[in-house]
C-alpha distance (Angstrom), angle and dihedral (degrees) to the residues before:
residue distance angle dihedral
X1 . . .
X2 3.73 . .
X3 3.93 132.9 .
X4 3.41 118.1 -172.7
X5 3.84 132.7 -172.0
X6 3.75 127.2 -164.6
X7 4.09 88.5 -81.0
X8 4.31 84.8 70.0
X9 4.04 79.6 63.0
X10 3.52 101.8 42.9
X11 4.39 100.5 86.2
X12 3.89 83.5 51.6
X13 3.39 89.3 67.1
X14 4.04 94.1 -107.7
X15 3.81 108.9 141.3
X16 3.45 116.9 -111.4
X17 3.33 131.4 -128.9
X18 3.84 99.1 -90.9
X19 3.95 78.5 45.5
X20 3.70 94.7 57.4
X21 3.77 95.6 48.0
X22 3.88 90.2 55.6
X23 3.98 87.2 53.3
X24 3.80 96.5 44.4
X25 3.63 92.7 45.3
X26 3.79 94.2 48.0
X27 3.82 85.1 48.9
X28 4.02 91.5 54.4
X29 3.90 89.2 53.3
X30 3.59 99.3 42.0
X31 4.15 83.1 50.0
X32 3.92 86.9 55.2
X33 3.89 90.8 -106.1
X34 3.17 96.1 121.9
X35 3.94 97.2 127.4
X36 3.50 89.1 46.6
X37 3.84 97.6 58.0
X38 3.90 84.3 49.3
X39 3.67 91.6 52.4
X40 4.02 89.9 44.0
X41 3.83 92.1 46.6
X42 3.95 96.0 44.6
X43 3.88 90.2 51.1
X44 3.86 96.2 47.4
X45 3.81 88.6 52.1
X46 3.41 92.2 37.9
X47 3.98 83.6 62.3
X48 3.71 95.4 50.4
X49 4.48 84.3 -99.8
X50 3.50 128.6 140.5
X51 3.97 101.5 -115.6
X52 3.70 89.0 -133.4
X53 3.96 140.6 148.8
X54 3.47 88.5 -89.9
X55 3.63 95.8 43.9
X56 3.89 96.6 47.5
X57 3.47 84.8 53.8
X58 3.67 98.2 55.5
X59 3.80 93.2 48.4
X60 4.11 96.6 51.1
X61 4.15 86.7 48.5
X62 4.17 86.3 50.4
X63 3.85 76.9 44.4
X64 3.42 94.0 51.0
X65 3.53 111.8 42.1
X66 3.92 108.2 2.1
X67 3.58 103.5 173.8
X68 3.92 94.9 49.3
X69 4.32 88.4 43.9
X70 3.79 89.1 44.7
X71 3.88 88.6 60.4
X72 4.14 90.6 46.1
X73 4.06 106.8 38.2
X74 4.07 92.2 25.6
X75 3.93 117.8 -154.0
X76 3.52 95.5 2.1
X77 3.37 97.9 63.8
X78 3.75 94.9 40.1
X79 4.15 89.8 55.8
X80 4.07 91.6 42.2
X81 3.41 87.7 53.7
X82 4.14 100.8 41.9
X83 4.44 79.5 50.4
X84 3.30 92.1 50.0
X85 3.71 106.3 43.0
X86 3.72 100.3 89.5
X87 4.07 89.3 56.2
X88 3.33 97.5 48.2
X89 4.14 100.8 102.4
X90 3.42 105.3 152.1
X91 3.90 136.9 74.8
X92 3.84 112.6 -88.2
X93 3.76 86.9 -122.2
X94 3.64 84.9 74.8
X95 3.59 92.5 57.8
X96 3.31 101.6 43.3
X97 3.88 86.9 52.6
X98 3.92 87.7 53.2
X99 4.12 89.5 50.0
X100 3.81 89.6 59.2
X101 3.91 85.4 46.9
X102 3.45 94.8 55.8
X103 4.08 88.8 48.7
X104 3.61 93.5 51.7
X105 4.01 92.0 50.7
X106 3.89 91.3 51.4
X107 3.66 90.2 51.1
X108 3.76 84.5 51.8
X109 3.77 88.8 51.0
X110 4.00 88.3 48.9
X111 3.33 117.2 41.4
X112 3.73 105.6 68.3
X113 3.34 108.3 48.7
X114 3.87 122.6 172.9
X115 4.31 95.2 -110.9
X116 3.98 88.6 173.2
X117 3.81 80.6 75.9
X118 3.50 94.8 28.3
X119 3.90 93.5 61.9
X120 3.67 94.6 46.4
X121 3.84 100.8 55.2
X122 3.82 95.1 42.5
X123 4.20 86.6 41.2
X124 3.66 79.8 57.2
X125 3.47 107.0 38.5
X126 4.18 87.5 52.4
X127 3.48 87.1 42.4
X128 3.96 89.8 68.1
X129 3.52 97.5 38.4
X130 3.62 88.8 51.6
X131 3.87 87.1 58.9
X132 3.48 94.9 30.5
X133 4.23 112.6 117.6
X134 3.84 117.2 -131.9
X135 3.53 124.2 -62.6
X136 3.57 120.4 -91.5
X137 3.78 106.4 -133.2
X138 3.98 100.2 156.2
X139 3.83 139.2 27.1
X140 3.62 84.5 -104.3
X141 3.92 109.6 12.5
X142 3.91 126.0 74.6
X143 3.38 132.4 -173.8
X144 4.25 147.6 -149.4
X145 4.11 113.3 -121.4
X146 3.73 96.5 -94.9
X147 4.31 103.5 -146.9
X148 3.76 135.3 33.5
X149 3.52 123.0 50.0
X150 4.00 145.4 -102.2
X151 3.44 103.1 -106.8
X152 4.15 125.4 178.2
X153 3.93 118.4 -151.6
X154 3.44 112.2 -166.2
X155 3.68 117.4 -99.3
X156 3.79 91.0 13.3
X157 3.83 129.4 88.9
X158 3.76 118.3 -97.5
X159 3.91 110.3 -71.8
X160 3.86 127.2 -147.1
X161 3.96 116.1 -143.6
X162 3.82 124.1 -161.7
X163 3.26 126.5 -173.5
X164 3.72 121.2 -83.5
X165 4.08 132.4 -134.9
X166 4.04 115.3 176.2
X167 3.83 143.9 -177.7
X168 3.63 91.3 -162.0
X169 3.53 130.7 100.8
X170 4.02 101.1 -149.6
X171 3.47 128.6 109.5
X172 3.85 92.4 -134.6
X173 4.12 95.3 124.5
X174 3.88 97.4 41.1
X175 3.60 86.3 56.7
X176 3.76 95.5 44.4
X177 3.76 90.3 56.4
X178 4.09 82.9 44.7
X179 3.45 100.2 55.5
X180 3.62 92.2 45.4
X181 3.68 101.0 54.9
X182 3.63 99.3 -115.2
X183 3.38 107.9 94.4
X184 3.84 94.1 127.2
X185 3.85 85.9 75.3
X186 3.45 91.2 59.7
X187 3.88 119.9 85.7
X188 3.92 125.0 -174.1
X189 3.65 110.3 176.2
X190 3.02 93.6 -93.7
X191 4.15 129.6 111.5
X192 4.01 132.0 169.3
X193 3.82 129.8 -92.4
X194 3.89 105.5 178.2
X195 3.41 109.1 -51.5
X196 3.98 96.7 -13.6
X197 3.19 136.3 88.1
X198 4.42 111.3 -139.4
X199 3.72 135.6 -171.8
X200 3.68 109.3 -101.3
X201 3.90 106.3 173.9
X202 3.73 92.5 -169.0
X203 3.84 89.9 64.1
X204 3.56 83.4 79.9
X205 3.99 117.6 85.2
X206 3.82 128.4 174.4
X207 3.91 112.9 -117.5
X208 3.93 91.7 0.1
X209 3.92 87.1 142.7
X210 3.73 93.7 -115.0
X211 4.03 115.8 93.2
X212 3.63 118.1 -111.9
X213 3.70 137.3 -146.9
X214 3.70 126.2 -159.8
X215 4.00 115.7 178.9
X216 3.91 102.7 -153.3
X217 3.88 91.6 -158.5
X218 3.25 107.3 23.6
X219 3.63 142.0 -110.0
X220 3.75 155.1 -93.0
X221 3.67 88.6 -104.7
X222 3.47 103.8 38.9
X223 3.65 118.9 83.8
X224 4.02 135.8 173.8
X225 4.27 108.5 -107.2
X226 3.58 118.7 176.1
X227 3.70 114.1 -58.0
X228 4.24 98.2 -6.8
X229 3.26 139.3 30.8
X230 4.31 115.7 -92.1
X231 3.82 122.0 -147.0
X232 3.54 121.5 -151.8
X233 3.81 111.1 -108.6
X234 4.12 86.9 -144.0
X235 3.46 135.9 26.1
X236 4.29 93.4 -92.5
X237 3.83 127.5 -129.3
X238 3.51 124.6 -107.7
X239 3.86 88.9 -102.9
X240 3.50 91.7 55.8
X241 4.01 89.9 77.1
X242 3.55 109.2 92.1
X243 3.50 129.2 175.1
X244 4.42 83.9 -110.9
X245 4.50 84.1 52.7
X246 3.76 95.8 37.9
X247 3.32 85.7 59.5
X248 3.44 104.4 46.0
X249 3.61 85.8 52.1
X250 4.13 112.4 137.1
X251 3.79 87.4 -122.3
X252 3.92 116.3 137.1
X253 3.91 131.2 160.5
X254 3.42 118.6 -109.4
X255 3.83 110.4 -121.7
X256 4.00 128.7 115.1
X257 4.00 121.8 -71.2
X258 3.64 100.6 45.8
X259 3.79 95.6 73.9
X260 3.51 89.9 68.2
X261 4.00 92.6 60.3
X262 4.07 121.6 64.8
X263 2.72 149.6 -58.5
X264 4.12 80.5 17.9
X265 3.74 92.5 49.8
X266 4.28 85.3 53.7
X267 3.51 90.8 44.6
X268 3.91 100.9 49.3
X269 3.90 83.3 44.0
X270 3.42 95.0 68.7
X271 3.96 95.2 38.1
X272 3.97 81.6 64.1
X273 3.34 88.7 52.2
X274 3.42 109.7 53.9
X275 3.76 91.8 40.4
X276 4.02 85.6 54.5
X277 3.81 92.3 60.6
X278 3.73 107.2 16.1
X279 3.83 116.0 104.7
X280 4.46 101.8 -153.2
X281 4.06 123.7 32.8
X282 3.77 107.2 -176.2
X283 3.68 104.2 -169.3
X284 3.61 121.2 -172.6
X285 3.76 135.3 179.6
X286 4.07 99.1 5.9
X287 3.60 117.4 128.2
X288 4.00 96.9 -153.4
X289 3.96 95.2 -120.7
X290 3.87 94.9 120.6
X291 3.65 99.3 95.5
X292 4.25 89.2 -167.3
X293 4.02 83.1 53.1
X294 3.83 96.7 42.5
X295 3.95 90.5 53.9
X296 3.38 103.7 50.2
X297 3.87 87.8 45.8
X298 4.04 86.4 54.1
X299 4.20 90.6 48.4
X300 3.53 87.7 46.2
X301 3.98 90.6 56.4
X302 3.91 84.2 46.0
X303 3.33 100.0 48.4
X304 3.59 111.5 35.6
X305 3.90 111.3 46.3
X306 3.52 94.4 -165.7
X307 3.44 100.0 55.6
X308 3.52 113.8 116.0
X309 3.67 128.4 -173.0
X310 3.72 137.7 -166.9
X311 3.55 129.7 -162.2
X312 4.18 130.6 -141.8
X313 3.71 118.0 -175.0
X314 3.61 133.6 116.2
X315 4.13 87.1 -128.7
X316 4.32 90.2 40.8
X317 3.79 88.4 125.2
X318 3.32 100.9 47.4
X319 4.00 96.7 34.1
X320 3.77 97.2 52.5
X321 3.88 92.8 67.3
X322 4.06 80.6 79.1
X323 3.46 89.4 76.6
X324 3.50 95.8 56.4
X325 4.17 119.6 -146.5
X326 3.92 87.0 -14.8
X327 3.54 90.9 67.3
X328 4.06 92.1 69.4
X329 3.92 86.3 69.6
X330 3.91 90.0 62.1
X331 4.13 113.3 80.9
X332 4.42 101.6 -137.8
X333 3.48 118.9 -149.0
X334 3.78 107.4 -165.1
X335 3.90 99.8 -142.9
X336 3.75 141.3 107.8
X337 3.80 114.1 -102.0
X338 3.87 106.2 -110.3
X339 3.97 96.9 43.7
X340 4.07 108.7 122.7
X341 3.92 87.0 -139.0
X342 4.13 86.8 72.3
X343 3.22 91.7 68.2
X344 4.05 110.5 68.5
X345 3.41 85.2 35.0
X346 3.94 94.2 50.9
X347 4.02 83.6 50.7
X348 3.49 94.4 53.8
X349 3.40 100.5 50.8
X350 3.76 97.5 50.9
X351 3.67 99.7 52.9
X352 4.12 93.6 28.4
X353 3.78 108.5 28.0
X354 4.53 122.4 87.0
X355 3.75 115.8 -177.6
């Protein structure tokens, strides 16, 4: 299986995190909310938090509506918003004018990406798994990759899916598998009821020879209707982002309580569960700051002692020591996601490398 982070987006042209924050935080200063976004930023450090997008976002929906964000990100919402109180001068129509701001300039960040680029790397990183031996999980016990699919493009070499699980909200891999040809090996949750297209968790199924991708926040074209979530059936226009879509828009901060509600709950579930009987997790460009993320990745490592994981990100080194002792188990290759070198070094470390 794969994880990816916002660094898996970043050679597509895809802003990455740091990126993002620079955007959002020009946006709150152009907006006049200057103070706010010093108030915002001071508190998250303050609390030992990176004062990123993701962050800033959490804080102005505690802002916002505190009692209903209390219930859905637990304490941390509850403190944010007890910190925050005094600052907060202006009507909460404001903020919940600057929320749908903020959504409108990540879809800008997300919709375009370059897939020239995009098609290469994952070309080449399916390429090598393709040719890739099997894993080495034991001194004396190997293994096959256990999800995805073998897949031949014509006029390219054989290419080796796995199984996908993201934090990002792009739509860099449905396109891949578009502009390939193949995306009827690709399931994403979601199936169609008339002319819609709704999330049906089950639709996913571990080694079912098809590859599956499951967005663990959401996405740019996922949105919240009624009583399930709706997937766009095409990648929408910039006009199609109305104040009504925007804020429909499966967006949610990443913090603590909101993983136990659906669809979160559903889609954490079945992170667990591939990590409990998968045998590889390449992970590349997360920064292990999702605390929901980081412990299913440690009772993964517990549970399943052939798990092996590898690690791509130019900061792998330094960003593993998040995940405390577990982190020793995980091999780090500091390099950005897209450079050829990765790739015979990737190889070797799946069929060669034990924790």
């Amino acid at each position: 299986m794969l994880f990816l982070g916002a660094g898996a987006s970043a050679p597509f042209g895809i802003s990455t995190m740091q990126k993002l924050t620079e955007d959002v935080s020009r946006l709150l200063k152009d907006k006049g909310f200057e103070d706010e976004y010093r108030s915002i930023a001071s508190a998250l450090t303050r609390f030992n938090l990176t004062p990123d997008f993701e962050g800033i976002f959490a804080v102005l929906n505690a802002w916002t509506d505190p009692t209903r964000t209390i219930h859905e990100l637990g304490p941390f919402a509850a403190v944010m918003a007890n910190e925050l109180n005094e600052a907060q001068i202006r009507p909460k129509k404001e903020f919940r004018e600057l929320i749908l701001e903020i959504k409108k300039l990540l879809v800008q960040k997300c919709r375009n990406p370059n897939m020239s680029a995009g098609v290469q790397t994952y070309d080449k990183l399916f390429e090598t798994l393709a040719t890739t031996g099997d894993v080495l999980v034991r001194p004396n016990q190997r293994t096959g990759l256990q999800t995805g699919n073998f897949i031949q493009v014509p006029g390219r070499p054989r290419l080796r899916t796995q199984d996908t699980f993201t934090l990002n909200y792009d739509l860099v891999i449905e396109r891949y598998f578009a502009e390939r040809g193949i995306g009827d090996n690709l399931c994403t949750g979601f199936t169609p009821r008339g002319m819609e297209f709704v999330y049906r968790p089950e639709a996913y199924t571990y080694a079912s020879g098809k590859t599956n991708l499951i967005k663990l926040h959401g996405s740019i074209d996922q949105f919240f209707r009624k009583d399930t979530i709706e997937k766009a059936v095409a990648p929408p226009e910039a006009s199609y982002y109305t104040k009504e879509v925007l804020g429909e828009m499966m967006i949610y901060p990443v913090q603590e309580k909101y993983v136990t509600r659906n669809p979160y709950f559903q889609l954490y579930s079945l992170l667990r569960h591939w990590l409990a009987t998968d045998v590889l997790c390449i992970i590349i460009g997360y920064s292990f700051r999702d605390e929901a993320v980081n412990n299913a990745f440690i009772d993964g490592l517990s549970s399943n002692a052939n798990l092996k994981m590898i690690y791509v990100s130019p900061n792998a080194s330094r960003d593993i020591l998040n995940l405390g002792n577990a982190g020793r188990r995980i091999h780090c290759m500091d390099r950005k996601f897209g450079e050829d070198e990765i790739l015979g070094e990737l190889k070797n470390a799946i069929e060669n490398w034990l924790p």
